[in-house]
N, C-alpha and C positions, 0 to 999 in steps of 0.2 A: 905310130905304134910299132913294138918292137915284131918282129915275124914271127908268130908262134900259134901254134893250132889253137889253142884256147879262146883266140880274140874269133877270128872265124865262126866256130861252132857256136859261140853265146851271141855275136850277131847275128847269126843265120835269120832266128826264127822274128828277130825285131824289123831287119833286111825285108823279110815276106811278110809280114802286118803293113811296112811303109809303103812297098809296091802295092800294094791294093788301095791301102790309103791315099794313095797317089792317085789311081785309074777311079777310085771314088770319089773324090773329093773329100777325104775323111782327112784326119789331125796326124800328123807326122812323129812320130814316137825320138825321144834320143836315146845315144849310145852311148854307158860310162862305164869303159874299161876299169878291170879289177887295177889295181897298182902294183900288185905283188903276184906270179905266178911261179910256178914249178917247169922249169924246162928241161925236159931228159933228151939229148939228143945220142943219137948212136955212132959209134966211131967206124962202124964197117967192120969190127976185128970183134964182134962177139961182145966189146966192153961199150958202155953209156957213160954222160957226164951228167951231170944233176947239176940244176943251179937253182935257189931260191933264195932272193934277194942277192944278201954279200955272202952265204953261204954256197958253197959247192962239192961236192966230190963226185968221183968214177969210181966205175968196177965191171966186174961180171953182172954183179945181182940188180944193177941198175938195168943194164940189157934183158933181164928177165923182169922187171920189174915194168919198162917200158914197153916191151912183147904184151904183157899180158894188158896193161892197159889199153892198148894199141888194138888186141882183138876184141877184149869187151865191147870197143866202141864201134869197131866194124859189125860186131854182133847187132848190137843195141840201132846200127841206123840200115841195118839191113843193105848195108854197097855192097858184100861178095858177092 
């Protein structure tokens, strides 16, 4: 799988149902990655890249765009 937060976070929660499943003897659940995501990574310089699929572009408003998502989800899992 390609490196991207996305794969992580939607394993996470199937990850903690198998380890239990595991230490239980209960039924081991699988894992089927999306095909297609959204990757905004940031350049260091205030600017992001965007890629989905064969599409792509940069900018400023990618960097803010990725900021904000970036905090919602720190909000949303409570890590600050």
């Amino acid at each position: 799988m390609p490196k991207a937060g996305v794969f992580s976070v939607r394993m996470g929660p199937i990850l903690a149902q198998n380890l239990l499943a595991s230490i239980n003897g209960g039924t081991l659940l699988s894992y089927t990655p999306q095909r297609r995501y959204l990757a905004l990574i940031g350049d260091g310089n205030d600017n992001a890249v965007a890629a989905w699929g064969e599409f792509a572009c940069q900018g400023a408003w990618l960097w803010h765009w990725k900021r904000l998502i970036d905090r919602r989800f720190v909000v949303r899992c409570n890590v600050a």
